[in-house]
Structures are given as C-alpha cells and as structure tokens.
C-alpha positions in Angstrom: 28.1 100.6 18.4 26.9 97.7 19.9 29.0 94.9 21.6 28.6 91.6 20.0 29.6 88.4 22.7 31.1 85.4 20.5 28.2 82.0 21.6 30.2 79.6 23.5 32.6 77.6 21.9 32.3 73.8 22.4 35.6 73.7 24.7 33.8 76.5 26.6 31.0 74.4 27.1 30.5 73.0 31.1 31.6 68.9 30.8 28.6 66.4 31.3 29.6 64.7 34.2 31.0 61.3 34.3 28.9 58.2 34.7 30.3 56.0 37.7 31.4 53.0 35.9 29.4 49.5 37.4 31.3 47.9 40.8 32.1 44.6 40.4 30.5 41.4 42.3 32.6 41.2 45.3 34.1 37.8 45.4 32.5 34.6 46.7 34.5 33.5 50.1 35.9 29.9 49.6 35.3 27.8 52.4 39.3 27.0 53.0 38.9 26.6 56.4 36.7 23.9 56.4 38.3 21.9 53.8 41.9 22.4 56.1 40.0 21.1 59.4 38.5 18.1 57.3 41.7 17.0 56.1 43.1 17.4 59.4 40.5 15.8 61.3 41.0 12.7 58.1 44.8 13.0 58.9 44.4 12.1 62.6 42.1 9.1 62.1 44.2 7.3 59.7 47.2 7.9 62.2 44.9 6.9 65.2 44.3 4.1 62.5 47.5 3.3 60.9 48.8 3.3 65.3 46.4 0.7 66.3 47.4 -1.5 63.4 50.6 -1.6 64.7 49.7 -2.4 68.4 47.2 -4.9 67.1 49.9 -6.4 65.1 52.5 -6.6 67.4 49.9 -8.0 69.8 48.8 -11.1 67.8 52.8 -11.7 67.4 53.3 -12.0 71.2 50.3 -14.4 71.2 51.8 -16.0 68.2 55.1 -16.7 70.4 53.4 -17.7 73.4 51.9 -20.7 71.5 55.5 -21.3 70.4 55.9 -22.1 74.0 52.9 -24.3 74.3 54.6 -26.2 71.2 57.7 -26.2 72.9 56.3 -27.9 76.0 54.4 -30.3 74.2 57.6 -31.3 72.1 60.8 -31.4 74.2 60.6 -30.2 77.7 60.2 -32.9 79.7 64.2 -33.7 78.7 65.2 -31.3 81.2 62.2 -32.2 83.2 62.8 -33.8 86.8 61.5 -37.3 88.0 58.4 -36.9 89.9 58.5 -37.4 93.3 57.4 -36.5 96.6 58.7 -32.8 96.5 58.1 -32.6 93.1 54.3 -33.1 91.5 53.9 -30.8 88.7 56.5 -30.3 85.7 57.8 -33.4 85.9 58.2 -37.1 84.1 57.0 -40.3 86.0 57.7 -43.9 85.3 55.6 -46.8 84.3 56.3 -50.1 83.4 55.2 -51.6 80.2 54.6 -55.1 79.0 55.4 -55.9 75.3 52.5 -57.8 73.4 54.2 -57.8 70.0 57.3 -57.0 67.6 57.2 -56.1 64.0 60.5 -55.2 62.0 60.9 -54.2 58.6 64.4 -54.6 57.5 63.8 -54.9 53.6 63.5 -51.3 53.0 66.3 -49.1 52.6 66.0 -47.8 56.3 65.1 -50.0 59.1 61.7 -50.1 60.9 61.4 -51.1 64.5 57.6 -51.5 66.5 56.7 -52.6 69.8 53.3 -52.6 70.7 53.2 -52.0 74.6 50.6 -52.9 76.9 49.7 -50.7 79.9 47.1 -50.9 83.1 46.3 -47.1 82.9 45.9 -46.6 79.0 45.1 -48.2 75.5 47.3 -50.2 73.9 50.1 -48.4 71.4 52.8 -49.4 68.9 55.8 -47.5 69.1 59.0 -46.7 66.8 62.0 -47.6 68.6 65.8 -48.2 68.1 67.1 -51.4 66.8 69.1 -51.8 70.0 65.9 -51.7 71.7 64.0 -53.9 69.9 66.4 -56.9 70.1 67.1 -56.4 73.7 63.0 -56.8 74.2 60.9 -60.0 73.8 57.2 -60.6 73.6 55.9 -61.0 77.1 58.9 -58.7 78.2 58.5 -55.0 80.4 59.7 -52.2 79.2 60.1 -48.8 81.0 58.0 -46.1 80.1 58.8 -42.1 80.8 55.2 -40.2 80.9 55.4 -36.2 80.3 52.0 -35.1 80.9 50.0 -37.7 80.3 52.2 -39.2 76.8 54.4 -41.7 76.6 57.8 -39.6 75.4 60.6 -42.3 75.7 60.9 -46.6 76.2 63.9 -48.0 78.2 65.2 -51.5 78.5 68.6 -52.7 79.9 70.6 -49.3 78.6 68.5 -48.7 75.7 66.8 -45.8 75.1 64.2 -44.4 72.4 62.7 -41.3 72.4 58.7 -41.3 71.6 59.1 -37.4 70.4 55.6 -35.9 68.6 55.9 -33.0 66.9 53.4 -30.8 67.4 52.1 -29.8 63.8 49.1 -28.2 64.7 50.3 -25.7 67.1 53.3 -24.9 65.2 51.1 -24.0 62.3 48.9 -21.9 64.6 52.1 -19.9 65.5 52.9 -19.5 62.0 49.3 -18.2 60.9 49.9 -16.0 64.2 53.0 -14.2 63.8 52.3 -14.1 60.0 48.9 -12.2 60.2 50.4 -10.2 62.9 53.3 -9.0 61.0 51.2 -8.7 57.8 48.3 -5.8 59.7 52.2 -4.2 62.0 53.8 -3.5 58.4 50.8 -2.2 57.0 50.3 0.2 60.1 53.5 1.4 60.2 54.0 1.8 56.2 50.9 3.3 55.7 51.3 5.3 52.1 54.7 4.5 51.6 54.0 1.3 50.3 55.1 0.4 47.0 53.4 -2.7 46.9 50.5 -3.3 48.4 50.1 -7.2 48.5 54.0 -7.4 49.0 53.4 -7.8 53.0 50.4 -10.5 52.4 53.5 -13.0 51.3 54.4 -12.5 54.7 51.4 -14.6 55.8 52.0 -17.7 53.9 55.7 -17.3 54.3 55.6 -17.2 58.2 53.1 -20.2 58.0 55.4 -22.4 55.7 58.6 -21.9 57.6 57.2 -22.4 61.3 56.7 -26.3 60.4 60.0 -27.4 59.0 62.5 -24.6 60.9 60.6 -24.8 64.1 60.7 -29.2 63.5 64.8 -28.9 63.5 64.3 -26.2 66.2 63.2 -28.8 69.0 64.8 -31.8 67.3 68.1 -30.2 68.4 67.0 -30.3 72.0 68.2 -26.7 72.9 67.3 -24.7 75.6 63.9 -22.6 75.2 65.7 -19.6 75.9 68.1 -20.4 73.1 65.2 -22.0 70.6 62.9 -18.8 71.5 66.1 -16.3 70.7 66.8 -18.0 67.3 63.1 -17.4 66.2 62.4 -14.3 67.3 65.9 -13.6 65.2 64.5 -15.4 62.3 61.0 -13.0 62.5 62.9 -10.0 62.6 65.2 -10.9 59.7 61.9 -11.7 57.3 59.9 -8.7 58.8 62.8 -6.3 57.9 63.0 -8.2 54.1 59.4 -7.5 53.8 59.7 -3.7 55.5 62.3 -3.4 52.9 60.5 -4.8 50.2 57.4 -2.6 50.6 59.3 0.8 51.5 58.6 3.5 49.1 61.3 5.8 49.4 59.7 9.6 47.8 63.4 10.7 48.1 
C-alpha cells in the first residue's frame, strides 16, 4: 500500500520575506549657530553703541558747564575781582574817569528811569542805567568813575554812589542750556536703551534745559554768590531734572 504525503498546508508554506520599509530623509541641520553669533555679535554693537552715547553725552554736559563759566565771568566776576595794579595785570578791574554829556529821567512811569550818557577818551560814547542817588549827585559836564572788567564798563561811581552796569549774558546762557540739554537728551538714551517707555519723553529734556538756563541762571548771578556755590546749585538742579526724566522714561519689565 502506498504512502500518500498530505501537499503542504498554507501555514507550512516558507514566509515571503519582509520588504524593508523606506528610511526616512534625515533631517535638514538648522543653522543655530549662526543665527546665536549674529545676535551676539548685534548685542555687542548696540552696547558698544548704547556706551558711547553715554560718554558722548556726558561729554557735551561738561562742555555745557564750562560755558556756564564763561557766562559767569562775563556776568559777575569782576565783584570779587582785585584793582589792577602793578603786581596785578590780568583778572582784574581798572579805573577810568568819565565825563557826563547828558541826563535823561523818566519819573512818570510807575518805576523810575535814570540815564547818563558818559563820555570817554578810549571808547564810544554810552548811556547808562543808574540809581537815582546817582543821577542827582551828577551834573552835565561832571566825571564820573568808571570800573572796567575786561574791556566793559560794569559799575559808575560818584561821591558814595554806586551803580552797577551788570549784562547778562543771554547768549551764552542759552548755549549752556542747548548744551547740557542735548547732552542729557543722547546720556539717557544710552543708558536706557530698550527700557524706555517713551521714546520722545527724554527730547523734553532739550527744550526744558534750554528754557530754565535763562531765567534760573539770570537770579543765579544776580545774587552775587560765589562760583563755587552758583556752579554747586546747578549742577544740583541738572541732576534733579535728569533723574525726573530717567524716571519718567524707565520701563520697569518687573
């Protein structure tokens, strides 16, 4: 009897083998590192940038000061100024005689005017302001003393009167104020940088600074302090605005 074998059954059957499944791309590399040395490299210039606008500020302020003391000299120093004389030649007032050529007085409005005009050898004739004491102690054809401060007539004399010639200096005083204002306007800008919550906030500073130099630095030198003392007060005064306007422009992230 012959042996019959069973065909293969479909488990029995040898598997197909298995297709690899497709790799996938391999990812692009981004170019991180190049972007983090950019910004750095952006970072330190506007530091670099944001440093020199402070140093250049802070610059033009000193510059700004030291025409305060041109202003100064111009206005009021020659009252502590010595009487020139053989030892002394520089920084100091001299004395000229005067000869008065005429008198006007106004004493119809509600305050009193008083003119001499004043005749001199070494310059052009000019009228001057004086005090009513003054005027009635003088007479046309009559000398009066004159105190010269570089070159300007600063104060009149005559038998214990005295009037002071003083001329403020307008033009300088404004230049300090457009000075110390621009310098303090490009300093807070520098030294805020991004944290500044308004961004035209520190250009008040400017016109600000310009305004208040005239009439504060006018009763300044009226009061005839000492330039240590008249320099102290405005220094004060600049630090007090620059700290409202550091204050005002602070953005605080916390």
């Amino acid at each position: 009897m012959s042996e019959q074998h069973d065909a293969p059954g479909p488990r029995d059957a040898t598997p197909a083998p298995e297709t690899p499944a497709p790799e996938a791309p391999a990812p692009i590399p981004r170019r991180s590192g190049t972007r983090s040395a950019l910004r750095a490299v952006v970072s330190a210039a506007l530091t670099l940038v944001r440093v020199l606008a402070v140093v250049a500020g802070l610059s033009v302020v000193v510059l700004g000061f030291l025409r305060f003391d041109d202003a100064y000299d111009e206005a009021v120093a020659h009252r502590g100024a010595p009487s020139c004389g053989a030892t002394v030649t520089t920084g100091c007032t001299r004395q000229e005689t005067g000869r008065v050529i005429t008198m006007h007085a106004d004493e119809n409005s509600d305050s009193a005017t008083y003119e001499l005009t004043v005749s001199r050898e070494t310059a052009p004739t000019i009228t001057y302001h004086v005090s009513e004491g003054l005027y009635h102690s003088e007479e046309i054809g009559g000398e009066v003393q004159l105190t010269l401060w570089q070159g300007r007539v600063v104060a009149l004399s005559h038998r214990g009167h005295r009037s002071d010639n003083l001329s403020y200096p307008w033009v300088t005083s404004l230049a300090v104020g457009c000075l110390v204002g621009a310098g303090t306007v490009l300093g807070v800008y520098g030294a805020l940088g991004r944290r500044l919550t308004g961004r035209a906030v520190p250009l008040l500073a400017l016109p600000v600074f310009a305004l208040l130099t005239l009439p504060v630095g006018a009763f300044l030198l009226a009061l005839g302090w000492h330039y240590a003392v008249v320099l102290a007060v405005a220094v004060f005064g600049w630090l007090l605005l620059t700290t409202i306007a550091v204050g005002v422009s602070w953005d605080d992230p916390i």
